[in-house]
C-alpha positions, 0 to 999 in steps of 0.5 A, a space after each residue: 217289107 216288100 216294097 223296102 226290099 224291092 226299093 234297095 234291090 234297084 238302087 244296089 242293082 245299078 251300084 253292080 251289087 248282088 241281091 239275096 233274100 231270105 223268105 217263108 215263101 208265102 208271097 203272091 206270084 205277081 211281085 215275087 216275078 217283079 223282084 226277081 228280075 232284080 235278084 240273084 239268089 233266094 234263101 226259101 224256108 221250106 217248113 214242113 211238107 204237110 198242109 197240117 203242119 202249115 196250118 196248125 204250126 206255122 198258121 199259113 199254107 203250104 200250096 202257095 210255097 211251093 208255087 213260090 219255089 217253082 216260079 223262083 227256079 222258073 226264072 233262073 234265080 238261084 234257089 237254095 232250100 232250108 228245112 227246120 226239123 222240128 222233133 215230133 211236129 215235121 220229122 217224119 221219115 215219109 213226109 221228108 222223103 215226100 219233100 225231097 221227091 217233090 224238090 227233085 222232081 219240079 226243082 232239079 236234083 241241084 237245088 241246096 236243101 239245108 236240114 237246120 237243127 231247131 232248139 227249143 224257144 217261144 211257144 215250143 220250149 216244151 220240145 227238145 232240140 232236134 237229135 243229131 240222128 234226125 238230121 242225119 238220117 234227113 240227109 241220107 233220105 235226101 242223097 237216096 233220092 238222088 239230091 246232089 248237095 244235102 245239109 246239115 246246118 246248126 251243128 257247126 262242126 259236122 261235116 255236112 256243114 261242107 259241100 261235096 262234089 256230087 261227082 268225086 265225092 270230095 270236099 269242094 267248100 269246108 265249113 265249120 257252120 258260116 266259116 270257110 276254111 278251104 275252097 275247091 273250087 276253080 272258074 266254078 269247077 271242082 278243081 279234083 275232077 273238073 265237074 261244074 259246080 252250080 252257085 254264084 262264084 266270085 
C-alpha cells in the first residue's frame, strides 16, 4: 500500500494536485519522512491511549503512533487527529484527559482532534453504540485542556460537527456531518474578528 500511495503522490504532486492520507499511524520513521515530502495534509487514527488497549484490541502498539504523530508535526504537515470512542473498551474519562494533555503538549493546542462515534460491527457487536453523553463530555475534557478545535463526529447534525473560532467563539464552518452549509472564513481568517485560522484553504 505504501509504495501504491507513494507512487501517485509523485505523479499528483507534478499535476499541482494536493495529497491527504489517512492512516493507523503504525509506520516506520523512515518512509513516513519520504512521503511527507510530498504530503499536504494527514488524517491519523489516534485509537486509544493505553498500551492495553493497542495491544488487546487493536493487536498493535501504541509507541510507534505517537512517534508518528510527532514526526508528521515535525515536519509541517498538516495533521488532524481522530479518536473512535468505544463504549467500555477506551472511554475512560482519565485516559482521554491523558491523550488530550499528550496532543497538547507535543502537538500544539491547534492540531483538530475528532471524537467519532463507534457503532457495533464485527468482533464487537456485543458493545452498544457510544452515548452521545460520552463524546460530548470527551469534547468538554479536550476544550478544558485547552485544545482549540474539538470534534465530535458520526452524529450528523450535532453542532460540534462545525468548527468554532477559538478567539470569538463563532461558528466559522457549519457542517451537518461532511456537508458544508456556510463558511466564515476569509484569506484563511475569521471573517468576525480576524483571528488566523490554521488548515489548508482554497
Amino acid at each position: 500500500f505504501y509504495e501504491y500511495v507513494y507512487d501517485i503522490a509523485l505523479v499528483a504532486k507534478k499535476k499541482g494536485l494536493r495529497i491527504l492520507w489517512h492512516s493507523n499511524g503504525s509506520m516506520n520513521p523512515e518512509p513516513l519522512k519520504e512521503i511527507l515530502k510530498y504530503t499536504d495534509a494527514v488524517t491519523i487514527d489516534l485509537k486509544g491511549f493505553t498500551k492495553e488497549f493497542y495491544e488487546d484490541v487493536s493487536e498493535a502498539q501504541l509507541e510507534p503512533v505517537l512517534q508518528t504523530l510527532k514526526i508528521i508535526r515535525e515536519k509541517k504537515v498538516w495533521l488532524e487527529v481522530v479518536n473512535l470512542v468505544v463504549p467500555t473498551l477506551n472511554d475512560n474519562p482519565e485516559d482521554m484527559k491523558r491523550m488530550c494533555l499528550w496532543i497538547k503538549g507535543n502537538l500544539g493546542e491547534d492540531v483538530p482532534l475528532h471524537f467519532t462515534r463507534f457503532f457495533p460491527q464485527y468482533k464487537l457487536t456485543h458493545l452498544h453504540p457510544t452515548p452521545v453523553e460520552t463524546l460530548e463530555k470527551a469534547h468538554a475534557i479536550a476544550k478544558d485542556v485547552g485544545l482549540e478545535y474539538v470534534y465530535i463526529g458520526n452524529v450528523p447534525g450535532h453542532k460540534y460537527n462545525s468548527t468554532f473560532c477559538a478567539r470569538c467563539g463563532k461558528i466559522i464552518i457549519q457542517r451537518i456531518h461532511f456537508t458544508v452549509l456556510e463558511k466564515s472564513i476569509k484569506d484563511g481568517k475569521c471573517k468576525f474578528c480576524g483571528n488566523i485560522i490554521p488548515g489548508i484553504w482554497t
